[in-house]
PLY file of the C-alpha trace (Angstrom):
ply
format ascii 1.0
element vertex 210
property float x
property float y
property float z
element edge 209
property int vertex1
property int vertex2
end_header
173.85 -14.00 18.52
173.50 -17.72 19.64
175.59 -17.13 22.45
173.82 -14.14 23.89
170.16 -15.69 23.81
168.36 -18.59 22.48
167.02 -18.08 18.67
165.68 -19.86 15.93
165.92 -19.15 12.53
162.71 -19.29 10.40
163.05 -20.46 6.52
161.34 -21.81 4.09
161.09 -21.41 0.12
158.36 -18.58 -1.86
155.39 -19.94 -0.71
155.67 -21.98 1.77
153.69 -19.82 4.55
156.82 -18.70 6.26
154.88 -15.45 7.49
151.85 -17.30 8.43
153.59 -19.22 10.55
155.97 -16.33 11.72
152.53 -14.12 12.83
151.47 -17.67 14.81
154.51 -17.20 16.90
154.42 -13.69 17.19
150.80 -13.81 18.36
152.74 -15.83 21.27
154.63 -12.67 22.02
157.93 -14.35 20.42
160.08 -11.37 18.88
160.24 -11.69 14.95
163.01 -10.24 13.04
162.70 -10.37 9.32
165.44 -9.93 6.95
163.20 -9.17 3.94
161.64 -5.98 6.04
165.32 -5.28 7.09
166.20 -5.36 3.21
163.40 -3.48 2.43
163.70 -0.64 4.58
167.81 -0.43 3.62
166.79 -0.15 0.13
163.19 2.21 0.57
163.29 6.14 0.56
166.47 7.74 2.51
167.27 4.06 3.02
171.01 3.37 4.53
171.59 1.53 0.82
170.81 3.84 -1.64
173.73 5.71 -2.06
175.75 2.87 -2.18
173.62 1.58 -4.53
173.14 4.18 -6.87
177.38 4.97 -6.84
177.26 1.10 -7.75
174.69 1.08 -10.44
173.82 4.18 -11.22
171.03 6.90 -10.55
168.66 4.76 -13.30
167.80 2.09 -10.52
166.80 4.60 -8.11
163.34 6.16 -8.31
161.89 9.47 -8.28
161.19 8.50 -4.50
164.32 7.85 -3.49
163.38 3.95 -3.11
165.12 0.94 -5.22
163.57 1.07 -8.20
163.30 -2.88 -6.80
161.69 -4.16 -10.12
164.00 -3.07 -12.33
167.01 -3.96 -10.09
164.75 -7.92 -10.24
165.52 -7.79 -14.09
169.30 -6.46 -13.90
170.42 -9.29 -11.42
168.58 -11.83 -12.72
170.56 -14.41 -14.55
173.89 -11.95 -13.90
175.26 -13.65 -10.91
178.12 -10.94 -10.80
175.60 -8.35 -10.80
173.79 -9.96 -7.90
177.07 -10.82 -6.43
177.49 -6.77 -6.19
174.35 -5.84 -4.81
174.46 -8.26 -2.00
177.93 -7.35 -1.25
175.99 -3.19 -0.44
173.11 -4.93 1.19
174.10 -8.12 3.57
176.59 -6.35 5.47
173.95 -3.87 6.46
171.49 -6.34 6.83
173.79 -8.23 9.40
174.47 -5.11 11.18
170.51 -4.45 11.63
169.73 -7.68 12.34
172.21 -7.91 15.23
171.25 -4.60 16.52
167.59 -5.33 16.35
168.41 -8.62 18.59
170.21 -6.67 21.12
166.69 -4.79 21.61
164.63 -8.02 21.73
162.49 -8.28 24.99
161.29 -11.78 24.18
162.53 -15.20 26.16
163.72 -15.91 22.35
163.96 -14.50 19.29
162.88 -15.64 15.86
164.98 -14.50 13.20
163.05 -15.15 9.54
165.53 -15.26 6.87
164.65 -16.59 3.25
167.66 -17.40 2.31
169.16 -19.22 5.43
170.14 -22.24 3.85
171.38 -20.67 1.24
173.34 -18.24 2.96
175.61 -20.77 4.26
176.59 -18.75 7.47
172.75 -18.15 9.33
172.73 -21.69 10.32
175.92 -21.41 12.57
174.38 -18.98 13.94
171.40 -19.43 15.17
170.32 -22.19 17.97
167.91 -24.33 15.82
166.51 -23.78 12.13
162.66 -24.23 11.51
161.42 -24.70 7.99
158.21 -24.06 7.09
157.42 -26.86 4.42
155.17 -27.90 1.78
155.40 -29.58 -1.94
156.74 -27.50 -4.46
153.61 -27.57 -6.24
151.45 -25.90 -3.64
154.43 -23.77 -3.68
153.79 -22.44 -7.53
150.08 -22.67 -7.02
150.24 -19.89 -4.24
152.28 -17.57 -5.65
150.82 -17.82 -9.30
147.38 -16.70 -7.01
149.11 -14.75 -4.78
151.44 -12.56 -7.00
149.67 -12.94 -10.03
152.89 -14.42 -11.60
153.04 -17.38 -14.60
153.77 -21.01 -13.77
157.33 -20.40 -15.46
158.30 -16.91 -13.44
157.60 -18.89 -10.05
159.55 -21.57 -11.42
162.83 -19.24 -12.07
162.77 -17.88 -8.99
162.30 -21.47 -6.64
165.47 -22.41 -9.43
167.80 -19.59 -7.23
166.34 -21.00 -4.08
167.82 -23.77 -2.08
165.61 -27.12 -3.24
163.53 -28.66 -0.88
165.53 -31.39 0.16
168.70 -29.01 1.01
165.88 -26.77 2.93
164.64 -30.67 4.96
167.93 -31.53 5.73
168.92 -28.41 7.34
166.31 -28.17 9.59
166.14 -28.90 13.13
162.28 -28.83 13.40
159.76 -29.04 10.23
156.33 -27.52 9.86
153.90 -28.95 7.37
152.18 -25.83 5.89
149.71 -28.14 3.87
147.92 -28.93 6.67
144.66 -26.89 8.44
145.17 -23.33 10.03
144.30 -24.80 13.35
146.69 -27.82 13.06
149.64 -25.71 11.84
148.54 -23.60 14.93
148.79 -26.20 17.26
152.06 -27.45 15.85
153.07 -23.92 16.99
152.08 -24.06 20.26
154.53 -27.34 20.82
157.02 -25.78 19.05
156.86 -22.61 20.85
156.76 -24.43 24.58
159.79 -26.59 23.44
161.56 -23.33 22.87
160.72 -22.25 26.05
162.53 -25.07 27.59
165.05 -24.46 25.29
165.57 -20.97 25.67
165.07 -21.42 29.77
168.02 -24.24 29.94
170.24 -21.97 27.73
170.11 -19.22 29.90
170.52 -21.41 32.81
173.63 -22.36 31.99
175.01 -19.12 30.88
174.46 -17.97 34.51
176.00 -20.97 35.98
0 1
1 2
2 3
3 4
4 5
5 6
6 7
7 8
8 9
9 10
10 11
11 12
12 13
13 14
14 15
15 16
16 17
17 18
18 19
19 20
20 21
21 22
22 23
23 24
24 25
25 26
26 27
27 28
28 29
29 30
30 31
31 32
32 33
33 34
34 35
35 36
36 37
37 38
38 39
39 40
40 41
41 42
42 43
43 44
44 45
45 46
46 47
47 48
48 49
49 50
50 51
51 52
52 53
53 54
54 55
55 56
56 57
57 58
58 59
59 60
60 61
61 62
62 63
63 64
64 65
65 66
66 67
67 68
68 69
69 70
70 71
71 72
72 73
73 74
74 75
75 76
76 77
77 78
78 79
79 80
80 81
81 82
82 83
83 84
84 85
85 86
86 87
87 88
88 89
89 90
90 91
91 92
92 93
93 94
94 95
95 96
96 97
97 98
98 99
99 100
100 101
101 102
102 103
103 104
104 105
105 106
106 107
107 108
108 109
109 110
110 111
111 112
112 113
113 114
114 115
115 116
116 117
117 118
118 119
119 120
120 121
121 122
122 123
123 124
124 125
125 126
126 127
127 128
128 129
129 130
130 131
131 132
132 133
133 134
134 135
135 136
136 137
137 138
138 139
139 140
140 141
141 142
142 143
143 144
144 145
145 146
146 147
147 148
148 149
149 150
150 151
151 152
152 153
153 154
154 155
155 156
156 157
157 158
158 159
159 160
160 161
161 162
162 163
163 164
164 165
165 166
166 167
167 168
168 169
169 170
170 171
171 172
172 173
173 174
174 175
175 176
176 177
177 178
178 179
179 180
180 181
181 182
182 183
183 184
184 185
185 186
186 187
187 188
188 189
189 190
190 191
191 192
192 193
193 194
194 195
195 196
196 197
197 198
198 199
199 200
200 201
201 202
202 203
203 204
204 205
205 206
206 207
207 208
208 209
């Protein structure tokens, strides 16, 4: 994908604003592909997943929908890193597969690819031209998503504990956004952002023609 356009992959950990910052960008007219919508559509009703999914785990994690019964799939995996192991062995290949066909269809100068995971996927930051992490301290973190999802102190906690730490997510990046700061400032760190990617994206495809 890096070779064929200019792209940046978006990450950050649960709570950090990753979409708000994603929607800034696409409000540029920057083309967003998101790996948790890819995931979620693989896994929803008539999904490309599900049969895979319930051969592998049976019909119990499959709803009366046809959707991932995604809950109770939440409390298999968790804490059974074979189990997980075998679920992301149905879903990433498919995921990779959409992804890449969704950037062949891109129309934007560049495309932003928002991935969770990235860092701790080990392969999205080769590639991908530059990484962007959205950032803030881990305890604005918990207090968003203990408002946001309604969840305890100790839940957010287990999940940001199968997350990449802060530091690993910092030292991967290639550009940083502070999410702490006001709407308008993280808008206007954006903005520069998004006009250094045009340069970016402009030299790149400068010298593929050359």
């Amino acid at each position: 994908m890096k070779d064929q356009v200019f792209t940046v992959g978006l990450t950050g950990g649960i709570g950090s604003g990753k979409t708000t910052v994603a929607n800034m960008f696409a409000d540029l007219g920057v083309t967003l592909i998101d790996t948790d919508l890819i995931a979620h559509a693989l896994t929803n009703t008539n999904g490309a997943a599900i049969e895979a999914i319930k051969n592998a785990f049976g019909a119990d994690f499959i709803q009366f929908s046809g959707a991932m019964d995604r809950a109770k799939m939440r409390l298999h995996v968790f804490g059974q890193p074979e189990e997980k192991k075998r679920l992301e062995a149905i879903l990433h290949p498919l995921i990779r597969e959409e992804t890449e066909a969704a950037a062949k269809r891109s129309t934007g100068i560049y495309t932003i690819f928002v991935v969770p995971l990235l860092v701790e996927s080990k392969s999205w930051k080769q590639r991908v031209s530059r990484v962007l992490v959205v950032d803030c301290s881990e305890q604005i973190q918990i207090q968003r998503v203990m408002s946001r999802n309604g969840m305890t102190r100790e839940q957010v906690l287990a999940i940001m504990q199968t997350q990449a730490s802060r530091d690993e997510r910092l030292k991967a990046a290639d550009d940083i956004i502070d999410s702490e700061r006001d709407l308008a400032e993280i808008r206007q760190d954006v903005r520069r952002l998004h006009d250094k990617y045009l340069q970016l994206s402009k030299a790149a495809q400068t010298n593929t023609t050359q």
